[in-house]
C-alpha positions in Angstrom: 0.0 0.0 0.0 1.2 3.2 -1.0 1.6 6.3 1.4 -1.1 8.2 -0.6 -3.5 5.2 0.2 -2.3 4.8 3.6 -3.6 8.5 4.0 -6.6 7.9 2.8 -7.5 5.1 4.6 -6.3 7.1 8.1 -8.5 9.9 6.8 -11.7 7.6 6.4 -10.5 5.8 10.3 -10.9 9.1 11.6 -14.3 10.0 9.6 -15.8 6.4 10.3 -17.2 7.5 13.9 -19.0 10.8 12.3 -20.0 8.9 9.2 -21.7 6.1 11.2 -23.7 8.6 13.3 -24.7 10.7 11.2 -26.1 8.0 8.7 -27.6 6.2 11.8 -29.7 9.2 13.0 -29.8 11.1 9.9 -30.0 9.9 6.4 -31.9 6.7 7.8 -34.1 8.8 9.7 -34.7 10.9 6.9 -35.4 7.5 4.7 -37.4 6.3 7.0 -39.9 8.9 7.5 -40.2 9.2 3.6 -41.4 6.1 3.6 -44.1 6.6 6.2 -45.5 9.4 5.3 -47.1 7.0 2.7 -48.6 5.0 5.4 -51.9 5.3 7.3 -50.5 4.6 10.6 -52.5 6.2 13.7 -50.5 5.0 16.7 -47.0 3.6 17.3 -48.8 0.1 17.8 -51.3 0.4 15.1 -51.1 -1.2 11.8 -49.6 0.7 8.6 -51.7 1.1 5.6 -50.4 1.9 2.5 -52.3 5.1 1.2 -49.4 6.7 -1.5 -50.2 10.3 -1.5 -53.0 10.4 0.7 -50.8 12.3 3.3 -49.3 14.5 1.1 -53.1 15.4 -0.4 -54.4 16.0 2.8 -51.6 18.5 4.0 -51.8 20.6 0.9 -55.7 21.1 1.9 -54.7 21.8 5.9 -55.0 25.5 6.5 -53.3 24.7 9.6 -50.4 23.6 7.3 -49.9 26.9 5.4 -50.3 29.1 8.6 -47.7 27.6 10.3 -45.2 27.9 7.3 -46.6 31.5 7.0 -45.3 31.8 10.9 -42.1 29.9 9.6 -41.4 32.6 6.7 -41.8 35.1 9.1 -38.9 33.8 11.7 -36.9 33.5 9.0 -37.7 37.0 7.7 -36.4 38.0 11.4 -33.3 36.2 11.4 -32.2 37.3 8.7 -33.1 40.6 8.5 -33.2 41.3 12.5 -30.9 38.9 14.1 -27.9 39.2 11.2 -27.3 42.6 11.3 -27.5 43.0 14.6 -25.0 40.1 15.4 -23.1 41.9 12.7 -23.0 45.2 15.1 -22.2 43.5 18.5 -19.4 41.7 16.8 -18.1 44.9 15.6 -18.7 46.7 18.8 -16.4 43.9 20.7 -13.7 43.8 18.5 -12.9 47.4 18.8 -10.8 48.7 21.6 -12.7 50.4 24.0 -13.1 50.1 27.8 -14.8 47.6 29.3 -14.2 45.1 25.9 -14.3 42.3 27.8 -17.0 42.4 29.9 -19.2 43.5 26.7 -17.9 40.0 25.2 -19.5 39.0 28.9 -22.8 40.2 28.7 -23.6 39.9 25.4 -23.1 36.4 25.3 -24.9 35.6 28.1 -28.0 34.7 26.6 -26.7 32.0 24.6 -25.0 30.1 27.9 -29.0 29.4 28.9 -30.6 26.4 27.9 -34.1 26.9 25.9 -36.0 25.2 28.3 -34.4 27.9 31.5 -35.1 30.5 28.9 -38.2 30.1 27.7 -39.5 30.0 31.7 -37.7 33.3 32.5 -39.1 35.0 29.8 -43.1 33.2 30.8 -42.1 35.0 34.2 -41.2 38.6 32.6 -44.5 38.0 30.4 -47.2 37.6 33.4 -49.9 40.5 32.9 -49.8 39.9 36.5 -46.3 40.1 38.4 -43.8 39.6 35.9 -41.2 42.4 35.2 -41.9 43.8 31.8 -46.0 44.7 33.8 -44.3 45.9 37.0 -42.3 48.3 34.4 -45.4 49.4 32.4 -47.6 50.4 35.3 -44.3 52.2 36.8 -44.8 54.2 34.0 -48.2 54.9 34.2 -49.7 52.1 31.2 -52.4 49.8 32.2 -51.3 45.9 31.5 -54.8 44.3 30.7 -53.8 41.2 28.8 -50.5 38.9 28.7 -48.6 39.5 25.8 -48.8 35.7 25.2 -52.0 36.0 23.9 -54.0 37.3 20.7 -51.9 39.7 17.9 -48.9 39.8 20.6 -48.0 36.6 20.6 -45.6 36.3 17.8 -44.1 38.9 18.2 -43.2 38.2 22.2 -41.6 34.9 21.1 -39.8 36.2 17.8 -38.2 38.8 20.9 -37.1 36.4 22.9 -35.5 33.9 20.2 -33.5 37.2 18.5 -32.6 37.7 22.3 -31.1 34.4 22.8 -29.3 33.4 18.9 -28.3 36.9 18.3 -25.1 36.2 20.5 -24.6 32.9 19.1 -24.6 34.5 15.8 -22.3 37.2 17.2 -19.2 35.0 18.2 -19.5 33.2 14.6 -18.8 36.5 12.8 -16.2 38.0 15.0 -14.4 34.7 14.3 -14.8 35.8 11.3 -13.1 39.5 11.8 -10.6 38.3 13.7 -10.0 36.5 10.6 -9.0 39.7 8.3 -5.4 40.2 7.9 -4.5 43.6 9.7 -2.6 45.1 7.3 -5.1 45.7 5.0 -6.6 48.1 7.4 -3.0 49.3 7.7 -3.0 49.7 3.7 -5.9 51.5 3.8 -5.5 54.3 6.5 -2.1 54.9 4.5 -4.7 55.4 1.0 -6.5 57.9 3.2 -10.0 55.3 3.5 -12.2 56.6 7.2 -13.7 53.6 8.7 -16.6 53.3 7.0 -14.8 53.2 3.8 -13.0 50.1 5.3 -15.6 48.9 6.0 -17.5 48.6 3.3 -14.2 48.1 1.5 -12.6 45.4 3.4 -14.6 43.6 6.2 -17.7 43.5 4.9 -16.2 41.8 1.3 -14.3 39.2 3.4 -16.9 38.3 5.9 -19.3 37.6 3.2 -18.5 33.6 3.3 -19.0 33.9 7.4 -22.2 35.6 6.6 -23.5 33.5 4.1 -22.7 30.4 6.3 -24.4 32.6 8.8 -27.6 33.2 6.9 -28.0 29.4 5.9 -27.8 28.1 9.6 -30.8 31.0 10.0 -32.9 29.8 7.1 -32.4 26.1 8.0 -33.1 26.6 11.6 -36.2 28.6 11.5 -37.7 26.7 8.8 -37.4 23.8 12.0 -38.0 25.7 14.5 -39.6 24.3 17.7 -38.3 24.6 21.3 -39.3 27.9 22.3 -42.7 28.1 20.7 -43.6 24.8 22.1 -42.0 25.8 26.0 -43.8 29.4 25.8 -46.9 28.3 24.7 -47.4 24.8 26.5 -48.2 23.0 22.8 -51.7 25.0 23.4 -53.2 24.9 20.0 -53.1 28.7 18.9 -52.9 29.2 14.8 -51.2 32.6 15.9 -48.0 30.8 17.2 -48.1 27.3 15.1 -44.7 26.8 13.2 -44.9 23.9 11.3 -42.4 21.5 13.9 -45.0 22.2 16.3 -48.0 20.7 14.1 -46.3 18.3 13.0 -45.1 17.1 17.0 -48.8 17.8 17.7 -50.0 15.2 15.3 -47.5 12.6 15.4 -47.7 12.8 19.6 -50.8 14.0 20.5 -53.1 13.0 18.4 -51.0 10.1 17.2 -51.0 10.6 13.5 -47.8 9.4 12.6 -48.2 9.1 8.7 -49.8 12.4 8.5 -47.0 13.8 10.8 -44.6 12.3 9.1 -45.8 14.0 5.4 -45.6 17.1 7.6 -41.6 16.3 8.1 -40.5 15.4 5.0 -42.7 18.9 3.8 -40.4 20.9 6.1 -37.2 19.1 5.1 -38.0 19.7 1.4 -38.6 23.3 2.0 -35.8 23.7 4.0 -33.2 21.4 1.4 -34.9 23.9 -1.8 -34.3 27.0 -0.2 -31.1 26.1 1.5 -29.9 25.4 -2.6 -31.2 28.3 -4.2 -29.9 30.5 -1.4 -26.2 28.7 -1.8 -27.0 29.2 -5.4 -27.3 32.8 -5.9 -24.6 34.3 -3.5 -22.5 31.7 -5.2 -23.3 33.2 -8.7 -23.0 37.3 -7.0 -19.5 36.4 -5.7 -18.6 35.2 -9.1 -20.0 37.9 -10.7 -18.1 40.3 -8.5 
């Protein structure tokens, strides 16, 4: 065996453990719950029925279906658009040399040390028409509280809050990876050619970061086109169209109502949504950066 074989075959050692996991709870998983969202199957101990496209008919004519993707769009409309550039600002406001740097880096990543589950409480407890802080605040300043914000027109937007709250900072320490990544003396260069900071900017870190971005913006799109765990903590799986994401109908009727074809139809919906617009978006920043 030559070395060049002998380096492959250490490569693939390494890769073996990864590759075994990830085809064990992925691909087959995915595979899997392709092949029953063909089935008729209304319990985990009840008997699968071939229906073909039954599933797939039914969830195109589920209202429920499209206003929870609606709800998706709109998370993902917020990531992007909300969370990005504000992650984007922190992780210029931290890399700069000013007093206090450190503890900034602190605070601002705080958020993102809590799990969902301690997060989602806190936020129930700020929420509370009755006692919790944000109500205390409000009547402090003289406005009368009269209904939670976890209810009716406010919903949405008290969770969307929260979420930007706690993946902004997570979002943060990927793109001042990213700055710390730029070579120095380009700034150097540029001062000497008489370019303000803005110019630089624009010039320079905003050019390079663009694959730290767009890697940025992908994990954004996948994630809130999946979205559950906060939704389903803050609102207790309640059925409210308001709030409904399309993870939390489809754990709704796979484990609550025990439709595991339908919910399964559901899944391989999202993960088709979430695969087309993952490409497309690859796609066309692909084709700009070539262009440029």
């Amino acid at each position: 065996m030559n070395t060049k074989n002998k380096k492959l075959l250490l490569v693939l050692l390494f890769v073996a453990p990864a590759l075994f996991f990830y085809g064990t709870f992925n691909l087959i998983g995915i595979a899997r719950t392709f092949y029953y969202s063909f089935m008729e199957w209304r319990g985990i101990s009840a008997a699968k029925t071939f229906i073909g496209l039954g599933n797939y008919a039914t969830l195109m004519q589920d209202g429920m279906v499209w206003n929870a993707l609606k709800n998706n769009v709109i998370l993902v409309v917020v990531s992007v658009f909300i969370q990005l550039p504000a992650a984007l600002l922190l992780a210029l406001l931290i890399n700069t040399k000013i007093k206090g740097n450190k503890l900034f880096r602190t605070v601002f990543f705080m958020p993102m040390l809590l799990s969902t589950v301690a997060t989602g409480i806190m936020w129930l407890l700020f929420y509370d028409p009755n006692f919790g802080l944000l109500s205390i605040l409000a009547r402090s300043m003289g406005l009368e509280v009269s209904t939670a914000f976890l209810q009716g027109s406010t919903a949405l937007p008290a969770i969307l809050f929260v979420i930007c709250w706690q993946f902004i900072p997570f979002y943060m320490v990927i793109i001042r990876a990213g700055i710390t990544n730029i070579p120095e003396e380009l700034y150097e260069a540029s001062k000497i050619d008489g370019a303000n900071t803005w110019r630089s900017f624009l010039s320079i870190t905003l050019p390079l970061l663009a694959p730290t971005l767009r890697s940025a913006a992908i994990l954004q799109l996948v994630g809130s086109l999946k979205y559950f765990d906060l939704f389903y903590i803050m609102m207790g799986g309640s059925p409210n169209a308001s709030t409904e994401l399309l993870a939390t109908y489809m754990y709704k009727k796979g484990f609550s109502e025990f439709q595991m074809g339908y919910a399964s139809a559901i899944a391989m919906f999202m993960f088709a949504i979430s695969f087309v617009v993952a490409c497309v978006f690859l796609y066309m920043t692909k084709t700009k950066e070539a262009q440029a």
